[in-house]
N, C-alpha and C positions, 0 to 999 in steps of 0.2 A: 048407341053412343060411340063403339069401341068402332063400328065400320064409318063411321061419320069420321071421326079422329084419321083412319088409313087413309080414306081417303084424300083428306087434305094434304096429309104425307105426300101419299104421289105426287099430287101436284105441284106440289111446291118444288119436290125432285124433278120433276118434268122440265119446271120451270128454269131451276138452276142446269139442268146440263143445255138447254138450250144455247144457251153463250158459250157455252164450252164449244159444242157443235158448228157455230159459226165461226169460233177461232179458231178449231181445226181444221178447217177448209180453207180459212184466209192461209194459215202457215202452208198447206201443201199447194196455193195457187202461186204464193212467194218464192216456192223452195227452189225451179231453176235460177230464176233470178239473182237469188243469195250465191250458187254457184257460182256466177260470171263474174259476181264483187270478193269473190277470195280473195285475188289477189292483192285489190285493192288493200282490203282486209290489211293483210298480212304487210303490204306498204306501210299500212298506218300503226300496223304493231311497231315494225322495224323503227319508223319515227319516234315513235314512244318511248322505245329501247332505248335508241340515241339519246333523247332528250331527260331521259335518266340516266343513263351513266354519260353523256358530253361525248359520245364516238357513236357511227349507222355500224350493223349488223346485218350482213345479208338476211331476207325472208325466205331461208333455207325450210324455216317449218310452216310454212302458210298452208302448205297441204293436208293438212290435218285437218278435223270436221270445225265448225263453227263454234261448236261445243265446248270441245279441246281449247280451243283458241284463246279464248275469253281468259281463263284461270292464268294461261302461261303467259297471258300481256301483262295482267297483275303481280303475276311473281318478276318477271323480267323489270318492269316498274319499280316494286317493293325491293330490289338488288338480291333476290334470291337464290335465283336458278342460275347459279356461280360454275357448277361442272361443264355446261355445254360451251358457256362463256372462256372457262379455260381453254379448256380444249382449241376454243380457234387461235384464241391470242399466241397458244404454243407455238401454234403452225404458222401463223403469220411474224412469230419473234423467229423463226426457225427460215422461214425465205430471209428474213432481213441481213441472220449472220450470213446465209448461204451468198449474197449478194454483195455482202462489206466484204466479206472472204473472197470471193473472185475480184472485187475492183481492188483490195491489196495487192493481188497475186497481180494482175494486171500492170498496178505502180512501179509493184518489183521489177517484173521484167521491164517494164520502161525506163526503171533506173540503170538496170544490172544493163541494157541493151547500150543508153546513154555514156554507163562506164565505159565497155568497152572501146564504143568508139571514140572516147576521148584519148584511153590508151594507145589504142590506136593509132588515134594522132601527135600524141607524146613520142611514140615510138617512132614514129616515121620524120619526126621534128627532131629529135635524135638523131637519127639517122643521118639524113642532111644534115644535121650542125657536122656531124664527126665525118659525114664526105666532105665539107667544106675546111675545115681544117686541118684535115688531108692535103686537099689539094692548096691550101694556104700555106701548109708545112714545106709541101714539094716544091713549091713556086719558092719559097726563100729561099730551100736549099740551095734550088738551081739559082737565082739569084746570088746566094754565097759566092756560090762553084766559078759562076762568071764572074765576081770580082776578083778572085784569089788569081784566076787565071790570068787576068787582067794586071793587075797591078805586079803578076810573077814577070810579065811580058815588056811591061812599063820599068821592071828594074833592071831585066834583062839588058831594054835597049839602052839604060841611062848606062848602066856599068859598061857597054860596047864606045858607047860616047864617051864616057868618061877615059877609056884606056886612049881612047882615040886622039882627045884634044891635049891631054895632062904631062905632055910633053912641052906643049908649047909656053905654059904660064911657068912664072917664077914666082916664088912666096918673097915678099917686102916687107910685110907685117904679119904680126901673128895673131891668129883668130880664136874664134870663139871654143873651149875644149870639149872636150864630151861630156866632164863632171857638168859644164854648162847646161849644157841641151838638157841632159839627164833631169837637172832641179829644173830646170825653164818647164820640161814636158810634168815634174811631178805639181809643179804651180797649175798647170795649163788643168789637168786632172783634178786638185782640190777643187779650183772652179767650177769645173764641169760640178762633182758633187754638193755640193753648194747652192748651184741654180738650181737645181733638182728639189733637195729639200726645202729650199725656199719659197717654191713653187708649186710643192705639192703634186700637182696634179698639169702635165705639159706636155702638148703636145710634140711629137716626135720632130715634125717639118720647122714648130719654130726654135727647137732644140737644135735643131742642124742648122739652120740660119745663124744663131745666136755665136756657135762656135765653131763656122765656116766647115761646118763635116757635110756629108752625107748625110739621105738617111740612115741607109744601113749602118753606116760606118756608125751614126750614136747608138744603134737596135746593138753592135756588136760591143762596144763598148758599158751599154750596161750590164750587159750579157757578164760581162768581165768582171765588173766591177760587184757583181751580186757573188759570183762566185768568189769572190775576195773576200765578202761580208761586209762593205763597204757600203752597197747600197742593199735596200730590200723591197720589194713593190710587186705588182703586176703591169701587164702590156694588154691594154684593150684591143681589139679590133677595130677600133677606130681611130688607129692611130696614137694613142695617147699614154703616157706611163707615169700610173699613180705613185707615189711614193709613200709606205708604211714604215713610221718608225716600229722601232722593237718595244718601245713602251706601249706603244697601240696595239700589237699583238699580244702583249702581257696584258694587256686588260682585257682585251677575248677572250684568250685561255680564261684569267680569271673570272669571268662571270661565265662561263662555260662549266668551268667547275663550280662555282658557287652556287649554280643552277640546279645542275645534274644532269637536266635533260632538256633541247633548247632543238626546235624545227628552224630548217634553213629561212622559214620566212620570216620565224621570227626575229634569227639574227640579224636576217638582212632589215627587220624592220628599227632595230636597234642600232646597226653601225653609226650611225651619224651621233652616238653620243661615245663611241669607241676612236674614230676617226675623223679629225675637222682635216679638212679639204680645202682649206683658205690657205693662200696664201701667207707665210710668215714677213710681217714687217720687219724691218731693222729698228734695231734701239739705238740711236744716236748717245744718250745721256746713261751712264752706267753709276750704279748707285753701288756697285761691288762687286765682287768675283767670287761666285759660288764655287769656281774652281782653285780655289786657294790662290787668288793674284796670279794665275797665269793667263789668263782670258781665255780659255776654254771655253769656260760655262756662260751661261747666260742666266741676267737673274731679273726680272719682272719685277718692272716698278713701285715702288712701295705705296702703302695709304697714303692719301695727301694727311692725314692726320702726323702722320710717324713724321713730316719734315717741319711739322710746327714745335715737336717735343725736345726739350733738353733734357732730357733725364733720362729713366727707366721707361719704354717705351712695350704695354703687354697687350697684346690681343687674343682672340678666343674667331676662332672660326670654324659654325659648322658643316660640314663635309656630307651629310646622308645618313637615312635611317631605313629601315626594313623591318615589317610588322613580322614576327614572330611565333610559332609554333604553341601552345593553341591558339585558334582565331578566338575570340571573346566578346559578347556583345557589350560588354560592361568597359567600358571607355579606360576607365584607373584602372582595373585591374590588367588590360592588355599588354604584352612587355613589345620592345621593339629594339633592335638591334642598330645600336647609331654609333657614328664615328665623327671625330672633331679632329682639330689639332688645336693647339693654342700657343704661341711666339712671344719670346719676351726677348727682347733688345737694348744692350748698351748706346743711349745717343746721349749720353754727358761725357764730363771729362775726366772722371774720377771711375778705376777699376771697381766693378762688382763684385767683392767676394761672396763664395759658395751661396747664392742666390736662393731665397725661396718662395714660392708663387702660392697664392689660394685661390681656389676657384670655386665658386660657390653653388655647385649643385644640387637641385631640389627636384628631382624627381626622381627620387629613390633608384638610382643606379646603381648600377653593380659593373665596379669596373672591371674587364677581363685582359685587359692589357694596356701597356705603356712604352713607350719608345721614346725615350733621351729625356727619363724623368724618374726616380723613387715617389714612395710617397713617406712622408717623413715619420712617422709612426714605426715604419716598419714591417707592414702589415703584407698578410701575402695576397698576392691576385689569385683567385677574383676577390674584392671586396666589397661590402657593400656598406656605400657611402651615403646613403638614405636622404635627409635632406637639410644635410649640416654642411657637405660642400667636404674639401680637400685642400691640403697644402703641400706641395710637389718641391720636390730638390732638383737640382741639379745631376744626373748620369749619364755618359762620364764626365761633363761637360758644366763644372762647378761654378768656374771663374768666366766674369765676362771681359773681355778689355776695351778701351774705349778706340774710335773707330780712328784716332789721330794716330796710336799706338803702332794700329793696324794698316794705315794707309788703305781701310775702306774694307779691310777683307771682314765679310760676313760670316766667314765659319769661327773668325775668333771673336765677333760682339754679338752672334745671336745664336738663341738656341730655339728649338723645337720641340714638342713634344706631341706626341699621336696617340690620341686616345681610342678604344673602343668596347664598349661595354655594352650594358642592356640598363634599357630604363623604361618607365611606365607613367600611366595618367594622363598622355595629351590626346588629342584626336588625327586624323588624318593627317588633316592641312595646317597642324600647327607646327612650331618651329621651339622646338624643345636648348633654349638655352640658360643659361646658370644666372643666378643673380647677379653676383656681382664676381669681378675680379681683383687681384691688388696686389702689392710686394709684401712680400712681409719682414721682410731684411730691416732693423733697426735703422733709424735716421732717415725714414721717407716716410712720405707724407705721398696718399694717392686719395685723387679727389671719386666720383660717381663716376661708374662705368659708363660710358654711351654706349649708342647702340645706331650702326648704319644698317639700312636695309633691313633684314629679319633674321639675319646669318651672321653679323661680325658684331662683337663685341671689343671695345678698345679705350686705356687709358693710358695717361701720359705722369708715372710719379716722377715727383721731384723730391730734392731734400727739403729735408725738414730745418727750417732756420732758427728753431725754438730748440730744436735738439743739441745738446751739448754732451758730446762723445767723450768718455773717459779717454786720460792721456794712456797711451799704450806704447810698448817699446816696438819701433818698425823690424817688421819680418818680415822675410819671404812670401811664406805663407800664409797663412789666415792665422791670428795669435788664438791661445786656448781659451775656450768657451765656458760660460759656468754655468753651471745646475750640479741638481743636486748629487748625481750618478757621474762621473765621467770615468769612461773608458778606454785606455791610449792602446792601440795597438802600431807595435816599435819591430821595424827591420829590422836586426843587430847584425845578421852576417847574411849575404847572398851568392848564390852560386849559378852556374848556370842552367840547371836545370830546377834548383829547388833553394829554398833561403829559412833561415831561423828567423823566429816572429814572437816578441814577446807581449802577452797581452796584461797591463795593468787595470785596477780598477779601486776609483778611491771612492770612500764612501762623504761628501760634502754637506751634507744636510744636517744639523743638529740633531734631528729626530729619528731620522729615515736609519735604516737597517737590512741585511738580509740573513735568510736563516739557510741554510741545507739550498744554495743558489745555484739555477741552473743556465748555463747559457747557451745561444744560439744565433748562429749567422748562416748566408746562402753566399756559398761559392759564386764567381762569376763566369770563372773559364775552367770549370773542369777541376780544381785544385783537389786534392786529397789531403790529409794528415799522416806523414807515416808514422812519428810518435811523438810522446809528447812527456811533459815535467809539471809537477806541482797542477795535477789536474788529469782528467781520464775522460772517453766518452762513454757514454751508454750504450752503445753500441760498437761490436768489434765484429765487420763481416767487411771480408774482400770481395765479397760477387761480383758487385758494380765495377770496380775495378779490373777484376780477370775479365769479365765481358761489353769492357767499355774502352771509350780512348784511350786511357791507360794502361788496358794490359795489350794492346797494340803498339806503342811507344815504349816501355817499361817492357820491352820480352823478357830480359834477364832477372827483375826484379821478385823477391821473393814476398810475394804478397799477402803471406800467412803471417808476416810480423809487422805487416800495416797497423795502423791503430784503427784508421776511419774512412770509407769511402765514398759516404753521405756525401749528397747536393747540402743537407741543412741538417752538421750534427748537433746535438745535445752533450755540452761540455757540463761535467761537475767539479765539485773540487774537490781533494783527497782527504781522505780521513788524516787527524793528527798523528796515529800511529806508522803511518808512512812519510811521516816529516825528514825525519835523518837518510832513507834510504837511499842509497847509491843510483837508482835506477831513473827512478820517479819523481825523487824528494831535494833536497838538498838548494832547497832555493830559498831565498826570505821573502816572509809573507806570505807562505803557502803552507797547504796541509791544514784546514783550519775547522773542518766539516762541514764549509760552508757559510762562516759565519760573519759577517760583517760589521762590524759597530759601528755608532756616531761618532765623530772626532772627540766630541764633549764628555764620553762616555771613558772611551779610553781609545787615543790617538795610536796607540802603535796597533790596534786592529782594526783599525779604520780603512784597510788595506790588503788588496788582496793579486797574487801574481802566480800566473802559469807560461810557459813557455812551448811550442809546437814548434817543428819542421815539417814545412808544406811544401810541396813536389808541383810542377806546373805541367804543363801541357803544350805542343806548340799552338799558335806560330811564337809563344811569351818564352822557350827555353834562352834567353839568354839574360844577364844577370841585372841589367834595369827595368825588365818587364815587370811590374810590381804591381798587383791589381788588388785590393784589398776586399774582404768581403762585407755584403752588404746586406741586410733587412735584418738588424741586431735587434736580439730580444732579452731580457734578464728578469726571472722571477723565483720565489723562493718561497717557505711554507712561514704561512700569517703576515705575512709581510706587506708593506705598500707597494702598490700598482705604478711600477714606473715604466713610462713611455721615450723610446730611443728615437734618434734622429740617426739621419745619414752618417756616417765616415764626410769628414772632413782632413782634409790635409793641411797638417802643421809642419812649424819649423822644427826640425829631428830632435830628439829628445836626449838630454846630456846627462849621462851618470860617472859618478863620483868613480876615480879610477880603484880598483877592489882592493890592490896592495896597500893604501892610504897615502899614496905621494897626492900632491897636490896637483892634480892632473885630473881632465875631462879627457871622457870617451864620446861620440854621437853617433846616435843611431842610422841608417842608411836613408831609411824614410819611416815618417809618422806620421798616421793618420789618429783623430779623436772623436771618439761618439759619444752623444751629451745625452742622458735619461733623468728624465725631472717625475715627480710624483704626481700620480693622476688619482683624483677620489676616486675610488668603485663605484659602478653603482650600488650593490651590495657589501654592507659590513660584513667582519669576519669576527665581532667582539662584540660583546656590551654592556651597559651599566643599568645598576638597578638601585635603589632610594629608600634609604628607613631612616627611622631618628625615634629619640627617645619618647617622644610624647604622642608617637602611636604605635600601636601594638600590630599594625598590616604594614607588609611588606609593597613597594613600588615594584614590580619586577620589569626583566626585562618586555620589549615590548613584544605584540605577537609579529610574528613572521621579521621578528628584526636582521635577522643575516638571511632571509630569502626564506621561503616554503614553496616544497616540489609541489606541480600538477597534482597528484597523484596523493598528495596527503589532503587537499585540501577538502577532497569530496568528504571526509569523516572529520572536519574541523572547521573553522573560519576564519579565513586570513583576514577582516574586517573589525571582528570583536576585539573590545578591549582586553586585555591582558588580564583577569582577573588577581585580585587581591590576594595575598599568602601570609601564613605565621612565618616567624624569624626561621625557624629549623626547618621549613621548607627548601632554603637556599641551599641546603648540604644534601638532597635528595633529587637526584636525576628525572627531567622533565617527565619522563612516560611514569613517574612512581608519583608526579606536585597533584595528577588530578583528583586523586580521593580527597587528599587533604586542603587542595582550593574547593572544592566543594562540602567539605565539613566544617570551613573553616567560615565559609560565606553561610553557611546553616547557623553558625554557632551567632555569628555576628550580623546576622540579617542582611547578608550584600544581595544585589539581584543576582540570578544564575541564568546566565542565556541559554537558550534552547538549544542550540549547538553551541557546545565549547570552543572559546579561542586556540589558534594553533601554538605551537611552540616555537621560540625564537630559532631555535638550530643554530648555537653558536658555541664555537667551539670552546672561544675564552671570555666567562663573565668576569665583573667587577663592582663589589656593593661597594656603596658610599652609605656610611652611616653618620648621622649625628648624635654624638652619643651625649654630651652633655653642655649648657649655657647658663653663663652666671657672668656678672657685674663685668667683670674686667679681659674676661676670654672666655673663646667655648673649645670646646675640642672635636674631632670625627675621627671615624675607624675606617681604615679601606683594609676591604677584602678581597682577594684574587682568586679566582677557581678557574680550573685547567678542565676542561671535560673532556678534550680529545687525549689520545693516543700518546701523541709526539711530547716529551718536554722538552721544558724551553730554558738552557742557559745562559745566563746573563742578561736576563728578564730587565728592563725597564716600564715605566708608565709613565704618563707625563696628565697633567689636571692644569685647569685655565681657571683662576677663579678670580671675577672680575673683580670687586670689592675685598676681599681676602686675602686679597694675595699679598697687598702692603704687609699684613698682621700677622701672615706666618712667622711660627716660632721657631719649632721644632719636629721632625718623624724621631722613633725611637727603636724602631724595628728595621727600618730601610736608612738609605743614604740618600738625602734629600738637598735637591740646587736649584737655587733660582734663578731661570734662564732670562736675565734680566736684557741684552743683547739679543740672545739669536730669536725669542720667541717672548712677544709681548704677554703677562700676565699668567706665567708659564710655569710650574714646578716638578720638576723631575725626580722619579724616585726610581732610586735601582735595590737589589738585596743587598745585603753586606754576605761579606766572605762566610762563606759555607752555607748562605742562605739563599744563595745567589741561580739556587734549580728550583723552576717551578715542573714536580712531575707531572704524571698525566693521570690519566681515570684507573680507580684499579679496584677489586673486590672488597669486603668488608670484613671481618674473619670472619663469617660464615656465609659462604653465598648463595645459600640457599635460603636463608632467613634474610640477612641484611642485602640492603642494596650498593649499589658501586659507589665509591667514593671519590668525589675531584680531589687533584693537588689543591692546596689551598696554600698562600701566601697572607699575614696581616699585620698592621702596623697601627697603634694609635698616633696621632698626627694635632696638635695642638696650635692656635691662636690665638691673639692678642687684640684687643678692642682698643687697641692706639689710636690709628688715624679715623677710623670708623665705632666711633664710638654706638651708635642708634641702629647697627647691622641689624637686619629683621631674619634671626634665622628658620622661624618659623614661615617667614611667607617666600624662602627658597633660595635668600640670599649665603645661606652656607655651603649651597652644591655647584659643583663645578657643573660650568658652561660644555668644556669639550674637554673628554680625555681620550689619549693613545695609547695602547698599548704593542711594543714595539716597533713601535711607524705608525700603525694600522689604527684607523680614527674610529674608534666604538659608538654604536649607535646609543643615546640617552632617551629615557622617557620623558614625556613632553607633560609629565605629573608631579606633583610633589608630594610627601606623606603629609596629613592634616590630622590635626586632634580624633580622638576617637569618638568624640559626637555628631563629627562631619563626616563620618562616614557611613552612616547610619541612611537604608535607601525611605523611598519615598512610604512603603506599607508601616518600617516602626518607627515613622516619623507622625502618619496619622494615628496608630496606636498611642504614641506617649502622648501626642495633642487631644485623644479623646479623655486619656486615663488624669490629664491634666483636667480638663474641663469636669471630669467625672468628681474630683476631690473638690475643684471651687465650689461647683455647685452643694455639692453636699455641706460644704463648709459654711454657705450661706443659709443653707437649711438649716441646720444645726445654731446657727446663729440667732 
């Protein structure tokens, strides 16, 4: 059984290698065959390769057995076999640079070969230009040489003729002189300069026709007439000779510099906005003489608008802008550097005095300069004028006259001004002008600006027919102006090089005041102080002086006992204790610390005088050059914000002769500068609200006189002012926050997660109500000082609308009802010895207690006379506005309310529950 089983083994194995046996014989009868298709083979690899990665590949490896082959089609396929793949691309990135590298080097020299021989030809075009104007030079000479010889030989033979015949005439009449010929040849010559400039640009041959010369004879004559400085141009080659004014060349220079750095091409690509080359017309019809009515100048026709006007006749024209250092893609924020000018002209028949213009710009400019204008504030350049616009004066050039006056001259009825600043917000191609413009001179009436083109603004005011001008007594000069501040500053004696000048300063305002007042003006020609009376600067240095126009002029002068050498000093006033002194003192009205009162207050300190000697400068050393100074400023500590206007010229100012005969003295010359009261935008005070029938204090508000940057990160300028007990008022802000916050614990107020800031003011003021009944009620005002400085001869002043009939009496102060100067108004000042509010000072122990304000307080009582039903409860007891001395305090926009209205919204649902807690039970119970 076991050999029966073998054997079928075998054969079954016989069986299966059979096939095997004829497959190996098929493959070894195939195998050259397979040889001869490698390469195809390896073609179709290569395809493969390509067709997987999108680029052919040489069949570098086809030589390899068939075996081999198969795997590395798959992998090259599959993106595998990446090493042999780099490898060529190295070597084929590596011919590519080798190939861009050589066609550079290539370029280069094709360039570098190109330059040269352009140079080349530069050079040798040079060349010939300068042999040729060589030999153009040499040719005129000799040309010269033959005329001189020529016409030596020509006078030669006239003066042989001349001896020759000049026997034979007799003189019968007498002829033309030499002075003749002389002005005949100097006429013959203007001419000649005249066509030239007329002409611009003329040629030479019809220049010698025109005026029977030669050519040379005109070539030698400009020749002449340049070196004179008479004319100025060049001489083309072709004959022809340009003529350049000297303003044309100022404007190259200038934009050469204003450049920095400028290639000839591109000048040249510019000249035609430097130099017009037309022909000048003549102006038949003269509208005026820019050369003061000599006929000099010439002056370009005016707007057809300006001959329709009677009146005040202003325009605005602008001139050019230039974008500005950084470039910015942000349109508003880019600046731009632009220029205007804008014109205002007498065409009525009534003199202008001291004129003032507004011009209404709104694109947040900043002006950096001005020419034949202040600005009337005072303010120094540069400033910035944002988009409120400006009001310009008059400098030097105040007064206008009218054109009848004038007989047409334009320097006495118009004036100028040239502006140039930086402004921002338009785009390229926009054309950045001001809203509006107008006069602002009392008694005119200006309608809407127009606007021609994109560049001129223009209107025509007239008088006003409605306006009715107080009677005034006629004067020279412009009569004295009112506000509230004026300023007279009085020539009294002048000399030739220097003049005494006294400055007064009255205080006109009922309310207004200054404390410890400092003043300041800008020279205009150089002036110095050498000293001074009833008054000092803040500074005493000669530098400027030794190293300026003045210690050049001044050799011999002793400049260590100058007072002041400042462009713009800071004047104070002397303390009282230098009132009598011989050196400084001895003037009325001065020595006062500074201090100024309201007329109403007390009229003989309502006034204040110091006197300087001011030294001048040439070309003004002689004794009516009188130039006064200008951009006046005056301010003082807690005081109202007043704003100056220009120097105006008045009629001289007359004081009472000093021995007391009945006799006037007047001053040489007066000028006056008017300063009116402007709100701050920031208080310097404020007021704060209680009353008897609540137990929280109104305080003042937060950030009411300003909060710094810098404080605000650890407060909030937004939250409301939190509530305080009554003795918190006498406890310095940085000590109120434990007790606004135990006080809001005790009383339930809400407490904001950041604390509100502190007002930062240096002088508050409570108003209390202290008590109400049938026929009157009464209030307490408080005053606390928490600054430093005190304040003598303290006033306030309180507005109470309804109240104010019903005031009785104060009992602590001296109280007036400013029933004229200030509607609804009451004045309180201290009485004698009560009359210092101090300042902040320790407590007696300052390590325990804290600092204590001056305090000032007075109980103040009413009457329910005309107001019988006054609600003082709902706020009708507190004043509307109060000042304390000038300076308008900020008030809470709050009133005190019972003390169950103050109660927040958490023990307000508590008492509603604990309410509802007792009904209920009440009804159970029931």
């Amino acid at each position: 059984m076991e050999e029966m089983l073998a054997v079928v083994l075998s054969m079954l194995l016989v069986l299966a290698l059979i096939p095997l046996y004829l497959w190996k014989r098929r493959q070894d009868s195939r195998l050259p065959h397979d040889h001869e298709e490698e390469p195809q083979v390896a073609q179709r690899e290569g395809v493969v390769r390509a067709t997987g990665r999108m680029r052919r590949r040489p069949a570098s490896g086809a030589s390899t057995s068939a075996a081999a082959a198969a795997p590395v089609v798959e992998e090259t396929v599959d993106g595998s076999d990446e090493e042999g793949e780099g490898e060529y691309y190295e070597a084929k990135a590596s011919k590519k640079r080798e190939k861009k590298r050589q066609e550079r080097e290539a370029q280069r020299q094709v360039e570098q070969a190109a330059r040269e021989s352009r140079n080349t030809k530069q050079d040798r075009y040079a060349e010939m230009r300068r042999r040729k104007d060589e030999e153009r030079e040499a040719q005129e000479r000799q040309l010269e040489e033959e005329a001189k010889a020529q016409k030596a030989r020509e006078e030669e033979a006239a003066a042989l003729e001349f001896e020759k015949w000049k026997g034979e005439f007799s003189i019968d009449a007498e002829g033309t002189t030499e002075n003749e010929v002389q002005d005949g040849h100097q006429d013959l010559l203007s001419d000649f300069v005249e066509y030239i400039k007329k002409h611009k640009c003329v040629p030479l041959e019809d220049l010698a026709a025109e005026f029977k010369l030669r050519t040379q004879e005109c070539i030698n004559r400009i020749t002449s007439l340049e070196s004179m400085g008479r004319l100025s141009g060049v001489m083309d080659d072709r004959g022809k000779y340009i003529y350049i004014s000297q303003e044309e060349m100022q404007a190259v220079a200038d934009y050469i510099k204003r450049q920095g750095r400028v290639s000839i091409s591109h000048l040249a690509s510019k000249s035609n906005q430097f130099i017009d080359l037309e022909p000048k017309a003549q102006v038949e019809i003269c509208y005026g003489q820019a050369g003061g009515g000599d006929g000099d100048g010439e002056v370009a026709a005016p707007p057809p608008e300006q001959e329709d006007c009677d009146g005040i006749f202003l325009s605005y024209q602008f001139t050019s802008r230039e974008k500005e250092l950084p470039r910015l893609k942000n349109v508003s924020a880019q600046a731009w550097a632009f220029k205007s000018e804008a014109t205002i002209l007498n065409a009525g028949l009534t003199e202008l005095k001291a004129w003032k213009m507004y011009i209404g710009f709104q694109h947040r400019e900043i002006l950096v300069e001005t020419d034949g204008a202040l600005l009337v504030d005072g303010g120094d350049l540069p400033a910035q004028l944002g988009t409120k616009g400006a009001t310009f004066a008059g400098n030097p050039m105040t007064d206008l006259k009218t054109m009848i006056d004038t007989a047409g001259d334009y320097t006495q009825i118009q004036a100028k001004i040239k502006f140039k600043g930086t402004q921002f917000g338009l785009g390229t191609k926009a054309t950045p002008m001001p809203k509006s413009i107008s006069l602002v001179n009392d008694g005119f009436k200006c309608p809407n600006a127009r606007i021609r083109g994109k560049t001129t603004m223009f209107v025509c005011c007239k008088k006003d027919p409605k306006f009715k001008a107080k009677k005034i007594e006629k004067t020279k000069f412009m009569p004295k102006q009112k506000g509230d501040l004026s300023i007279t500053y009085d020539v009294l004696q002048t000399f030739a090089n220097n003049y005494l000048a006294q400055v007064t300063i009255d205080n006109n305002h009922p309310l207004g005041r200054l404390d410890h007042w400092n003043i300041t003006w800008e020279w205009m020609k150089g002036e110095f102080i050498n000293n001074m009376r009833g008054a000092y600067t803040h500074k005493k240095d000669s530098t400027e002086c030794l190293y300026g126009m003045a210690g050049k002029f001044y050799k011999d002068l002793d400049f260590s006992q100058v007072m002041n050498c400042e462009k713009r000093p800071v004047i104070t006033d002397l303390p009282a204790d230098r009132k009598d002194d011989p050196k400084v003192g001895k003037l009325p009205n001065c020595c006062r610390n500074g201090t100024i009162l309201p007329g109403l207050m007390d009229k003989s300190q309502s006034q204040s005088i110091f006197q300087l000697q001011v030294f001048k400068l040439p070309p003004d050393d002689n004794r009516t050059a009188l130039t006064p100074p200008q951009k006046w400023k005056i301010n003082g500590a807690l005081n109202p914000s007043y704003k100056c206007g220009p120097p105006i010229r008045i009629d001289p100012t007359q004081f009472p002769d000093p021995s007391g005969l009945q006799a006037t003295s007047a001053s040489v010359a007066s000028w006056q500068v008017v300063c009116n009261i402007t709100k701050p935008a920031v208080p310097r005070c404020c007021v704060s609200f209680s009353a008897y029938y609540s137990d929280s204090v109104v305080p003042c508000s937060t950030c009411a006189c300003g909060c710094k940057i810098t404080d605000t990160g650890k407060c909030s300028p937004r939250e409301p002012a939190m509530l305080l007990p009554a003795e918190a008022l006498l406890v310095p802000f940085a000590n109120r926050t434990e007790k606004a916050k135990a006080w809001a614990k005790i009383k339930h107020y809400d407490v904001p997660k950041k604390l509100p800031c502190p007002d930062n003011c240096g002088v508050s003021l409570n108003w209390h109500i202290d008590s109400d009944y049938s026929n009157g009620w009464t209030a307490r005002l408080t005053l606390f000082n928490w600054g430093n400085d005190p304040f003598q001869d303290w006033y306030t002043a309180v507005k109470m609308n309804k109240a104010y009939e019903d005031y009785e009496n104060v009992y602590s102060f001296n109280g007036t009802k400013m029933e004229k100067e200030v509607n609804s108004t009451i004045m309180f000042t201290g009485l004698k010895g009560l009359n210092y509010l101090i300042g902040i000072k320790n407590g007696s122990d300052s390590n325990k207690n804290p600092m204590v304000p001056g305090k000032q307080q007075s109980m103040i009582s009413f009457k329910k006379k005309h107001f019988h039903n006054i609600d003082i409860k709902a706020g009708e007891g507190f004043p509307t506005r109060v000042l304390f001395n000038g300076e308008e305090c900020a008030i809470p926009k709050r009133f005190p309310r019972n003390n169950a209205q103050h109660l927040n919204s958490n023990a307000l649902m508590v008492l509603c529950i604990a309410i509802l807690t007792f009904l209920f039970m009440t009804d159970r119970f029931h």
